[in-house]
C-alpha positions in Angstrom: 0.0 0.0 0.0 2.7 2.3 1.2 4.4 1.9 -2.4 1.1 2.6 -4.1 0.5 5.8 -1.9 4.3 6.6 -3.0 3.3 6.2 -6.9 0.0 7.9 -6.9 1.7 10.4 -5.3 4.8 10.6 -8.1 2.1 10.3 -11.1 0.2 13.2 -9.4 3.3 15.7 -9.4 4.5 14.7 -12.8 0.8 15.2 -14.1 0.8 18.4 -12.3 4.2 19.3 -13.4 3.6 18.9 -16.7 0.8 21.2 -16.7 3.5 23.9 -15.8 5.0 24.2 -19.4 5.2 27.9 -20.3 7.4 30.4 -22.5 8.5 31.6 -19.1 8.3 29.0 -16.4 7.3 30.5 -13.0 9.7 28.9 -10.6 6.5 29.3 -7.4 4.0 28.5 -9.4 6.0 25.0 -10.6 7.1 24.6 -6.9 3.4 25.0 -5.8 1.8 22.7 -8.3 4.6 19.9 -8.4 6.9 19.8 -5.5 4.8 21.4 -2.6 2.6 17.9 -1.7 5.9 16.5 -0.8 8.0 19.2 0.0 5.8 20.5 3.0 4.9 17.1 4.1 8.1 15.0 3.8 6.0 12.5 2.1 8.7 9.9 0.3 11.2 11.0 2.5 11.5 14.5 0.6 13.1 17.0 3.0 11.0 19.7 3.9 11.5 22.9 2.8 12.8 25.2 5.3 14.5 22.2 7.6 18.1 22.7 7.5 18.5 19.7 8.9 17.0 17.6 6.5 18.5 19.6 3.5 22.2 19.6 4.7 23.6 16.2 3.8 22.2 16.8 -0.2 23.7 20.2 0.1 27.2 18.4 0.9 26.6 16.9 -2.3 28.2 18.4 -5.3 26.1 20.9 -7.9 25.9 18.4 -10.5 24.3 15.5 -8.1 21.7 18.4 -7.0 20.9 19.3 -10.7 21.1 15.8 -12.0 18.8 14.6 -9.3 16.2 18.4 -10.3 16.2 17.2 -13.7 16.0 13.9 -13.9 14.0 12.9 -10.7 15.4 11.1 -7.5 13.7 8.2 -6.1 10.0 8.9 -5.9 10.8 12.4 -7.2 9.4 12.9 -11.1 11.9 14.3 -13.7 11.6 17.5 -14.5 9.6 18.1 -17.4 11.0 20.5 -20.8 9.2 23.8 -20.6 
């Protein structure tokens, strides 16, 4: 069930996120319609935004982990879909 809850949740944000696509993305708007379900909740083990905590050991990681992981999804985290 738990991986289920996971998926639904993925297929959800990518849905949502590709609803974004626009001449000019709008990085909030994005953030509110793809990443904010998990971001605010820690569902899937996403860090929350704001803990500094939670974000420190993937800010020890280099730039191109961070962007690889932005673009091209991490874990339950969709890829980021071209605007």
């Amino acid at each position: 069930m738990k991986k289920l809850s996971m998926a639904v949740l993925a297929g959800a944000a990518a849905l949502a996120f590709t609803a974004t696509a626009q001449a000019e993305p709008d990085g909030e708007a994005i953030y509110n319609r793809a990443c904010m379900a998990c971001h605010m909740t820690g569902a899937a083990g996403a860090p929350i935004m704001g803990d500094a905590a939670a974000w420190a050991p993937r800010l020890e990681q280099d730039m191109e982990t961070l962007y690889d992981h932005s673009i091209n999804g991490f874990q339950a985290m969709p890829p980021r879909v071209a605007t």
